[in-house]
VOFI-533116 format. One line per field, with one value per atom (N, C-alpha, C, O, CB): residue number from 0; residue in three letters; x, y, z. Coordinates in steps of 0.001 Angstrom, whole numbers, plus 500000, padded with zeros to 6 digits. Each point is the difference from the previous one (the first is absolute). Glycine has a CB too. Layout:
# VOFI-533116
resi <- c(NUM | ...) .
resn <- c(ala | ...) .
px <- c(X | ...) .
py <- c(Y | ...) .
pz <- c(Z | ...) .
//
This chain:
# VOFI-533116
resi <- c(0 | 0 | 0 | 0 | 0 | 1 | 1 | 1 | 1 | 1 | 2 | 2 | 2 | 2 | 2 | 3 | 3 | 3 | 3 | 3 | 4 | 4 | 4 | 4 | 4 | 5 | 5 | 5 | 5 | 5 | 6 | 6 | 6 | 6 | 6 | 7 | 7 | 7 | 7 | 7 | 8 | 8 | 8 | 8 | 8 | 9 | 9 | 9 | 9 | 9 | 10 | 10 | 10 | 10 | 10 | 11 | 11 | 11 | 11 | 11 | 12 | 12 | 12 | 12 | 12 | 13 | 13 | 13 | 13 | 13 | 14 | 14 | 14 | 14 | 14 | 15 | 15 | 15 | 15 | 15 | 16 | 16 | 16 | 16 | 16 | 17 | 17 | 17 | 17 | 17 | 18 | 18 | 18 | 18 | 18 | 19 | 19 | 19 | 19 | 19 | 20 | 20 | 20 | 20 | 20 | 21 | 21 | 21 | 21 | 21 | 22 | 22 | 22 | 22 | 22 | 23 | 23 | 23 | 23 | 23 | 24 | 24 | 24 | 24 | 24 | 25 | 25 | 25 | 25 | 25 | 26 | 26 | 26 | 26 | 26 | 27 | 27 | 27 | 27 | 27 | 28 | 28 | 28 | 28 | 28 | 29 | 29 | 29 | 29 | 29 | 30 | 30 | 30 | 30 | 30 | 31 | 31 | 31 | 31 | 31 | 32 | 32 | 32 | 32 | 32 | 33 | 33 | 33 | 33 | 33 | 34 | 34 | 34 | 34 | 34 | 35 | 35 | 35 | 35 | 35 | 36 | 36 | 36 | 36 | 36 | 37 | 37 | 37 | 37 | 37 | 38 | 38 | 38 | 38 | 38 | 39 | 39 | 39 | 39 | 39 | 40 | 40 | 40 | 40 | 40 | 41 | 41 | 41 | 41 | 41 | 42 | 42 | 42 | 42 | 42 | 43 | 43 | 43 | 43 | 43 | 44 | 44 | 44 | 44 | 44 | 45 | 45 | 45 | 45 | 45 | 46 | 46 | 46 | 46 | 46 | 47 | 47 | 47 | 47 | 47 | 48 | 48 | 48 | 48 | 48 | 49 | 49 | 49 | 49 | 49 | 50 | 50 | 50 | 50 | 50 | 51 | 51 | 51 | 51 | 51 | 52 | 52 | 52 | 52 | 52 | 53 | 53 | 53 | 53 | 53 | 54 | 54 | 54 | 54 | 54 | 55 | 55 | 55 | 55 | 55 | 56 | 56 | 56 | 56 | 56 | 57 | 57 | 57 | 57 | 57 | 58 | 58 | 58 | 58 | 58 | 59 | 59 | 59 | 59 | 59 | 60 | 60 | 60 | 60 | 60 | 61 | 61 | 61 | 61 | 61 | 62 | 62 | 62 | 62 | 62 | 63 | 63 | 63 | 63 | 63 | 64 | 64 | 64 | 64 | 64 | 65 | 65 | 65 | 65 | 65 | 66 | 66 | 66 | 66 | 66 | 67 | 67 | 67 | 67 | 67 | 68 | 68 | 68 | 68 | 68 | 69 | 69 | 69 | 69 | 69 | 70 | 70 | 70 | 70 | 70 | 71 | 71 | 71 | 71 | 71 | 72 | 72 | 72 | 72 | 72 | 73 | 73 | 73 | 73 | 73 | 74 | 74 | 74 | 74 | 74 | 75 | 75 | 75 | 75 | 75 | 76 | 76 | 76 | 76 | 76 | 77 | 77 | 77 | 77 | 77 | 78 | 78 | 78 | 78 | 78 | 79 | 79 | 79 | 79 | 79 | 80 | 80 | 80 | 80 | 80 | 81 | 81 | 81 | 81 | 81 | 82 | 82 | 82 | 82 | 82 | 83 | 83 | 83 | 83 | 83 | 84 | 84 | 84 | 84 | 84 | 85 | 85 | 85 | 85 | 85 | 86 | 86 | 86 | 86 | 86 | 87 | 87 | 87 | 87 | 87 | 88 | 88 | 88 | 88 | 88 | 89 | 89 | 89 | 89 | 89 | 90 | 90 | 90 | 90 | 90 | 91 | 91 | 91 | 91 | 91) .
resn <- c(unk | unk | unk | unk | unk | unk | unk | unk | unk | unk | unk | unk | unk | unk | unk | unk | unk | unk | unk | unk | unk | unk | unk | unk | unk | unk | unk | unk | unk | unk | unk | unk | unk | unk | unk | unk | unk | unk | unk | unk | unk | unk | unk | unk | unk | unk | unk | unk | unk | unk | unk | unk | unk | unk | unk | unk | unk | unk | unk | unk | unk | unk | unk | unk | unk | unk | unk | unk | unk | unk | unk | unk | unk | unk | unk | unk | unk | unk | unk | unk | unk | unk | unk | unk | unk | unk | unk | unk | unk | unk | unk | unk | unk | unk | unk | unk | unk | unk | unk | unk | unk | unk | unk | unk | unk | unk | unk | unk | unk | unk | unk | unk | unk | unk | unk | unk | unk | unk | unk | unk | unk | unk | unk | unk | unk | unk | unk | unk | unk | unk | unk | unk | unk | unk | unk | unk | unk | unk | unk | unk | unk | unk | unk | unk | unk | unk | unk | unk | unk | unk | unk | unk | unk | unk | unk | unk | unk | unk | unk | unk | unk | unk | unk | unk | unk | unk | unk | unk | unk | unk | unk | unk | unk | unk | unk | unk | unk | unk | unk | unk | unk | unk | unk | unk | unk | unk | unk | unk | unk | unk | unk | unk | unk | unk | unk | unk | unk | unk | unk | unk | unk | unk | unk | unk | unk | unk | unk | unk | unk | unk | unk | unk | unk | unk | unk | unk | unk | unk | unk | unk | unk | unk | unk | unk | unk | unk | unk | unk | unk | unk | unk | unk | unk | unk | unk | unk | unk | unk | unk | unk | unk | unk | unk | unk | unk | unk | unk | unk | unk | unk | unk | unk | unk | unk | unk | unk | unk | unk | unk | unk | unk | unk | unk | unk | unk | unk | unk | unk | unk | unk | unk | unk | unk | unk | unk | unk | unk | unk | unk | unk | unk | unk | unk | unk | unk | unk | unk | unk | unk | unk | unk | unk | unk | unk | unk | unk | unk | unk | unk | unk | unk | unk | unk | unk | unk | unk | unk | unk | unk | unk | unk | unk | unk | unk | unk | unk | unk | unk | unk | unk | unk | unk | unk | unk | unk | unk | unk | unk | unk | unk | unk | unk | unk | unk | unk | unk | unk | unk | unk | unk | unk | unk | unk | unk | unk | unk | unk | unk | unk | unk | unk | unk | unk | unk | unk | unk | unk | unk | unk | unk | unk | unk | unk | unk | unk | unk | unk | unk | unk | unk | unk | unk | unk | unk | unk | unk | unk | unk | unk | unk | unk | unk | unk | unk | unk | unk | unk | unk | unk | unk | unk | unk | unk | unk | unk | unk | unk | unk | unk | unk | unk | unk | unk | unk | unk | unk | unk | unk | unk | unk | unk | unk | unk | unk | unk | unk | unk | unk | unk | unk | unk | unk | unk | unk | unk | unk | unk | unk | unk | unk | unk | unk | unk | unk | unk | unk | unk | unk | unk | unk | unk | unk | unk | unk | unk | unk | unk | unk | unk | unk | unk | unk | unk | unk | unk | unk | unk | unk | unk | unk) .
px <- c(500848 | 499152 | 500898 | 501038 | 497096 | 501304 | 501479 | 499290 | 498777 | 501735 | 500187 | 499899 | 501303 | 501106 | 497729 | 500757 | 500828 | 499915 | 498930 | 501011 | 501276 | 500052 | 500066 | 501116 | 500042 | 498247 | 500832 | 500814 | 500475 | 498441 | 501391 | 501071 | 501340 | 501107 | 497280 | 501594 | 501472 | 500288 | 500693 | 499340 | 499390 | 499842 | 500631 | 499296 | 499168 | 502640 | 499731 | 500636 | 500018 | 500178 | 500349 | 500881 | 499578 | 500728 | 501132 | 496587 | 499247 | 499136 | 499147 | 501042 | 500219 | 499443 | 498061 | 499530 | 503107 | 496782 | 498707 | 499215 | 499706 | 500303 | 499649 | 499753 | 498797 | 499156 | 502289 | 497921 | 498227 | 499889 | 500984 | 498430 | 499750 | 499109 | 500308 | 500262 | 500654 | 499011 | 500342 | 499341 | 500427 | 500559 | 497715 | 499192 | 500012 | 499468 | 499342 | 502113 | 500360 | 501416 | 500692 | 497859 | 502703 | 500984 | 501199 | 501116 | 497426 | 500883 | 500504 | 500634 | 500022 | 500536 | 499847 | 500550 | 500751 | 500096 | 499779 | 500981 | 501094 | 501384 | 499789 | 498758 | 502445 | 500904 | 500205 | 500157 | 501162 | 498621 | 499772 | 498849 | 499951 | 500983 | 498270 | 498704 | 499325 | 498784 | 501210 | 501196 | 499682 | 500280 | 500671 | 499224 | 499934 | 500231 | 499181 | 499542 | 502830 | 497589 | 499120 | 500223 | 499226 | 500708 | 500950 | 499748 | 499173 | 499160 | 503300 | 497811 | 498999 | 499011 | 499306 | 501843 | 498110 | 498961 | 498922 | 499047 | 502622 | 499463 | 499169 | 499362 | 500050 | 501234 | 498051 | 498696 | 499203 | 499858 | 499517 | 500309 | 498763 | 500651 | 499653 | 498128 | 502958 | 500704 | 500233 | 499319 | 502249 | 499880 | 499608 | 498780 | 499694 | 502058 | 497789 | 498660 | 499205 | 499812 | 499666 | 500145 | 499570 | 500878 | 499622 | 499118 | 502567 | 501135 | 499788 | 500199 | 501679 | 497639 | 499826 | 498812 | 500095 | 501285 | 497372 | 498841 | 499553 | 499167 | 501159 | 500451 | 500224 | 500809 | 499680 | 500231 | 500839 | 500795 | 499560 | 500093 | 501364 | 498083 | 499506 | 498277 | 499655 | 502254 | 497318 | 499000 | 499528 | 499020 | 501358 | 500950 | 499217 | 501732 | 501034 | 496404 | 502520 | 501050 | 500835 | 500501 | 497900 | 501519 | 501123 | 500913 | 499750 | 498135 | 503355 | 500806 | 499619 | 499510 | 502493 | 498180 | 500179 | 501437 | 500294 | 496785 | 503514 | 501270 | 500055 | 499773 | 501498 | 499031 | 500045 | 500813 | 500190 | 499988 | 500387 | 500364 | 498960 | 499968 | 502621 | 496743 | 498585 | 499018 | 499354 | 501026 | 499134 | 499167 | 500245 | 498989 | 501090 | 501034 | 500550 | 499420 | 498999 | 503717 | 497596 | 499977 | 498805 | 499707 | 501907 | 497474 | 498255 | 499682 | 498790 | 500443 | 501390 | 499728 | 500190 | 499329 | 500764 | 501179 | 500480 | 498890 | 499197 | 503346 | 497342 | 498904 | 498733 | 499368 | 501601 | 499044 | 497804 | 500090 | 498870 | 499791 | 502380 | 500621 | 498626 | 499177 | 502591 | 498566 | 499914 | 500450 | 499637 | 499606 | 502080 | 500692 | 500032 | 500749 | 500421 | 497812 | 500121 | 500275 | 501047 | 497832 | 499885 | 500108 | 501092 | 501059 | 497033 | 501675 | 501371 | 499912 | 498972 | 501667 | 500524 | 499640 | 499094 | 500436 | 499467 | 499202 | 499460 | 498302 | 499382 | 503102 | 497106 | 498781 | 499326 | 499787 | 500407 | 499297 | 499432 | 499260 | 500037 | 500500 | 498276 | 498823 | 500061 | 499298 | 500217 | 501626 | 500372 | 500250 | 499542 | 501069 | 500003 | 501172 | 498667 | 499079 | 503697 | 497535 | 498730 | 499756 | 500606 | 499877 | 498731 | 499284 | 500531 | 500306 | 497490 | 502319 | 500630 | 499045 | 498913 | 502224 | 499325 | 498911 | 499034 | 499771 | 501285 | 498306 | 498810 | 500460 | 499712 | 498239 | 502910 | 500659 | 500984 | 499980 | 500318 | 500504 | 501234 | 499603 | 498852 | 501978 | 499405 | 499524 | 500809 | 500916 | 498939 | 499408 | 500101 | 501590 | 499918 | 496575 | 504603 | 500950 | 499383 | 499034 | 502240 | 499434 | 499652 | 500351 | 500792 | 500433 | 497666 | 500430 | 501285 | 500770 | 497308 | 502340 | 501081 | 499697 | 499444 | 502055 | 499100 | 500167 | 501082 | 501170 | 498064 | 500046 | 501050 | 500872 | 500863 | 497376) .
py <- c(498833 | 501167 | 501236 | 500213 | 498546 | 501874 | 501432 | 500990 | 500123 | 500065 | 500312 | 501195 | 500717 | 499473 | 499126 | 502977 | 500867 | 500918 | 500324 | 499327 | 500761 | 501100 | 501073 | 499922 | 498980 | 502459 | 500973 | 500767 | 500930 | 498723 | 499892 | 500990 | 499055 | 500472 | 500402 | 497945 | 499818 | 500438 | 499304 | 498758 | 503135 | 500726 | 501771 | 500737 | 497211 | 502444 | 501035 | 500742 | 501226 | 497998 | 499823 | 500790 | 499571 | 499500 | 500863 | 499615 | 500146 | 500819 | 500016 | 497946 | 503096 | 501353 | 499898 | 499186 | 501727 | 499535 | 500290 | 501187 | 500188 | 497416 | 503423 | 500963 | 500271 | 499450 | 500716 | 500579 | 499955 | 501310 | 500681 | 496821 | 502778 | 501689 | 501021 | 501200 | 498753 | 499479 | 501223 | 501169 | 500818 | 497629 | 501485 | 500927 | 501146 | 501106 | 497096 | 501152 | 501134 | 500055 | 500145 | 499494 | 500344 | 500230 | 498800 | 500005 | 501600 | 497728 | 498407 | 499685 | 500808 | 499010 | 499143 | 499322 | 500678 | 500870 | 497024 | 502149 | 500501 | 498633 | 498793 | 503654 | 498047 | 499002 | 498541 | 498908 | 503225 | 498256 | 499107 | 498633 | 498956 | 503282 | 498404 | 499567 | 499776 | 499834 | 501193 | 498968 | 499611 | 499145 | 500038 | 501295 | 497593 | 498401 | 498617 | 499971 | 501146 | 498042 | 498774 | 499573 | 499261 | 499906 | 501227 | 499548 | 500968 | 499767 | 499420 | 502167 | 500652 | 500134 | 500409 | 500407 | 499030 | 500339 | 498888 | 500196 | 502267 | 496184 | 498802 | 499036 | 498808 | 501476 | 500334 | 498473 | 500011 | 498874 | 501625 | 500046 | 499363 | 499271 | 499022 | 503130 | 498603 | 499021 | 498573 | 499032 | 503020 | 497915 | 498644 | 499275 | 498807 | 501789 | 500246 | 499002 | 499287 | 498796 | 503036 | 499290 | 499384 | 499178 | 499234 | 502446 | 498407 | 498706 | 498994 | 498936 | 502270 | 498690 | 498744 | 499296 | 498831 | 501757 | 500039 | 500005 | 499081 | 499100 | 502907 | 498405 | 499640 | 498556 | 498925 | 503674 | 497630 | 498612 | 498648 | 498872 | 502746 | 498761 | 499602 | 499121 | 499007 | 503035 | 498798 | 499912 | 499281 | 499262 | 502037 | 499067 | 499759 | 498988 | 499978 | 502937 | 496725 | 499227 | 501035 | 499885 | 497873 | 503220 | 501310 | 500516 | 499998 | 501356 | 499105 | 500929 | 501602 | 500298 | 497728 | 502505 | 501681 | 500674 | 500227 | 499593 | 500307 | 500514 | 501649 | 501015 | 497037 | 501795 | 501909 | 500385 | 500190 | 499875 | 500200 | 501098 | 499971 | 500874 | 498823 | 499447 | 500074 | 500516 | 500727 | 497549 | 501524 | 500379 | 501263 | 500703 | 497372 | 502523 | 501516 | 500578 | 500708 | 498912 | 500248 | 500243 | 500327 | 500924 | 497709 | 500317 | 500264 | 500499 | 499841 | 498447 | 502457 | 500840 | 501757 | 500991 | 496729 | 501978 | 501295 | 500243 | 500904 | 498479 | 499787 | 499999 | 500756 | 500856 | 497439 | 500822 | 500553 | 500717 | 500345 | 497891 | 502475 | 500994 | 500023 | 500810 | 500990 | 496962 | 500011 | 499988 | 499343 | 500263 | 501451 | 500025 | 501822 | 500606 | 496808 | 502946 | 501755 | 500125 | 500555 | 500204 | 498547 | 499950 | 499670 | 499596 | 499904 | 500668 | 499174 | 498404 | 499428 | 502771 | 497206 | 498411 | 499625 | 500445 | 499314 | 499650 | 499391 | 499833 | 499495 | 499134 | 501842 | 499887 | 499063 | 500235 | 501791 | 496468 | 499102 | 499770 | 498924 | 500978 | 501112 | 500294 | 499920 | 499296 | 502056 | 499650 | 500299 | 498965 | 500026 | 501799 | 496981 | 499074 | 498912 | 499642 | 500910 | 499042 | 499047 | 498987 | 500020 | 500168 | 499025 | 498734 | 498926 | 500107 | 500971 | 497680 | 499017 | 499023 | 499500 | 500758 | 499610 | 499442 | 499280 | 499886 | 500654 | 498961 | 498612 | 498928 | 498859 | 502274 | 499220 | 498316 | 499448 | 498771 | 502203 | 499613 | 499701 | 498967 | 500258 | 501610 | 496578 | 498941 | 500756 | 500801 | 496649 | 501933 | 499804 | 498713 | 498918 | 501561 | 499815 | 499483 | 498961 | 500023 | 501717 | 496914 | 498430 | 500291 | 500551 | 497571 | 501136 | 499885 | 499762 | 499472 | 499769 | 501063 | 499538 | 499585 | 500597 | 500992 | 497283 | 499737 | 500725 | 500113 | 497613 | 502827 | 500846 | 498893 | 500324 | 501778) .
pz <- c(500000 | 500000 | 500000 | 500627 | 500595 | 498052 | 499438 | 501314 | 500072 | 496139 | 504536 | 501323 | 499502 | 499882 | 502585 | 497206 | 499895 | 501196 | 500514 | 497098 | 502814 | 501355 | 499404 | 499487 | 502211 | 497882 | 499742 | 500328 | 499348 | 500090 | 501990 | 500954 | 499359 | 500261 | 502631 | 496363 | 499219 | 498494 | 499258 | 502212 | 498132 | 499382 | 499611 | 499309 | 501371 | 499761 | 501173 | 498640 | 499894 | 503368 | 495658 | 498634 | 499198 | 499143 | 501344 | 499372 | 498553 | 500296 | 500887 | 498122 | 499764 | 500002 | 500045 | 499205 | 499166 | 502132 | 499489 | 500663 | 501180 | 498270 | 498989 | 500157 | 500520 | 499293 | 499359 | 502493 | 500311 | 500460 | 500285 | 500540 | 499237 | 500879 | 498603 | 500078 | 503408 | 495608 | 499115 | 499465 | 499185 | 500434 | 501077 | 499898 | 501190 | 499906 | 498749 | 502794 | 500923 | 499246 | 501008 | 501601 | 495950 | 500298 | 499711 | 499482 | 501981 | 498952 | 500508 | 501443 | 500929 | 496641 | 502459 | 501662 | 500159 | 499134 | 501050 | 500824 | 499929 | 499999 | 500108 | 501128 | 498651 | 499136 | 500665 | 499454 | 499681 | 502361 | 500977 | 500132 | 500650 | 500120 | 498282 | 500130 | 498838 | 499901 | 501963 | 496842 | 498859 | 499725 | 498969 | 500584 | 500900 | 499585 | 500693 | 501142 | 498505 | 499600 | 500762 | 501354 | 500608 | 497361 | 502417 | 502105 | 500539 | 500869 | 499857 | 498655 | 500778 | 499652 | 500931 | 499749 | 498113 | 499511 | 498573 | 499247 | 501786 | 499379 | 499103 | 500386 | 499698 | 499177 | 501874 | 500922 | 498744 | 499524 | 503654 | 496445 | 499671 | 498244 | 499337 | 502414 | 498107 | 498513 | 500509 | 499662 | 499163 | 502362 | 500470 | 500372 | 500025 | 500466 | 499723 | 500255 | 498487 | 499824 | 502557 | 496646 | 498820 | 499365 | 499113 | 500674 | 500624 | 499365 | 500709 | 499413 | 499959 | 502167 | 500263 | 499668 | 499624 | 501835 | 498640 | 499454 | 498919 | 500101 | 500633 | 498063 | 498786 | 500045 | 499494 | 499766 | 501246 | 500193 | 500593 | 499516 | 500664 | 500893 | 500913 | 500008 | 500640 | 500013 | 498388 | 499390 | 499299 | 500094 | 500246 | 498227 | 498877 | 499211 | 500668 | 499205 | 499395 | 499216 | 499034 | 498882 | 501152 | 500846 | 499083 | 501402 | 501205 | 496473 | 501453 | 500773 | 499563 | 498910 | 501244 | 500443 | 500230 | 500919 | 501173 | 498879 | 498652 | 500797 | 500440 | 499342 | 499227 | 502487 | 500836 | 498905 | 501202 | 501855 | 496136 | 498812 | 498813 | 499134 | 501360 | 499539 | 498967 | 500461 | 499245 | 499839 | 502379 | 501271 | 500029 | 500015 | 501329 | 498670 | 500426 | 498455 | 500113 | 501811 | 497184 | 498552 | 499555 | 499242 | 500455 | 500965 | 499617 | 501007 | 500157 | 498532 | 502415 | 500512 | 499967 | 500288 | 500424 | 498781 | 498899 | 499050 | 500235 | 499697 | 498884 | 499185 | 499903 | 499380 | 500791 | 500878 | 500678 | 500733 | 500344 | 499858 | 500530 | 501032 | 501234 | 500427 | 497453 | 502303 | 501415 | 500918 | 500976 | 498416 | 500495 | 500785 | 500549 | 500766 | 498099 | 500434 | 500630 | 500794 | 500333 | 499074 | 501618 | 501613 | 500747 | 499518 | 500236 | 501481 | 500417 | 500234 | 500362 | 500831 | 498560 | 499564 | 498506 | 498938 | 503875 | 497201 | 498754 | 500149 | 500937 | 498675 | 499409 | 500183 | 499190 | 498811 | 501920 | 500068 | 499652 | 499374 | 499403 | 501675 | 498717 | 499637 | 498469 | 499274 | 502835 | 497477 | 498843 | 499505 | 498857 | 501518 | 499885 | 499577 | 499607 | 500734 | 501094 | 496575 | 499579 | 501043 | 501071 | 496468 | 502189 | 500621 | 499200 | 498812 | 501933 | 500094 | 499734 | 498526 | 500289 | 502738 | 495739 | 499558 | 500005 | 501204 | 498394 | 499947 | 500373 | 499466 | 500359 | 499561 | 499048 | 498849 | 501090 | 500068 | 496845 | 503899 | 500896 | 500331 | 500361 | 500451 | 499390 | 500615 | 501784 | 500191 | 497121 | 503458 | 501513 | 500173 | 499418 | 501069 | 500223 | 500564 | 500415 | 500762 | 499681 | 498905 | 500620 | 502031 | 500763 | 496199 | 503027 | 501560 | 500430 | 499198 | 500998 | 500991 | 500311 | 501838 | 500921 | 496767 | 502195 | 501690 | 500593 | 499634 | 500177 | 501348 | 501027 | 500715 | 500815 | 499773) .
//
């Protein structure tokens, strides 16, 4: 089961709040400000029989700029399709 931390993250850039300005430099990158990317990377993974890599995750977040705010805004970020088959079970 793929679990990403984003606090091991701390030197990949990602830009957010750009509508106050942006982060500040400290605070422009995935430890401080990529929960919720990790989260739709695990999501996806985790889910469904696809990967989603956090530089594709970050990317379609650039994209659809849901990233004005500070951090990422989910809302924005499409919905998982309906064709995606569901992840074979797995025993814990």
């Amino acid at each position: 089961m793929l679990y990403l931390n984003q606090r091991k993250y701390p030197d990949m850039p990602y830009q957010h709040n750009l509508k106050n300005g942006g982060a500040p430099p400290d605070k422009s990158n995935i430890s401080a400000a990529g929960c919720g990317l990790c989260c739709l990377c695990m999501i996806v993974e985790n889910m469904t029989m696809h990967h989603l890599s956090l530089e594709d995750c970050r990317q379609m977040a650039y994209d659809l700029k849901a990233n004005q705010s500070a951090g990422t805004n989910l809302t924005i970020l499409p919905t998982l399709p309906v064709n995606i088959p569901p992840h074979p079970y797995r025993e814990w």
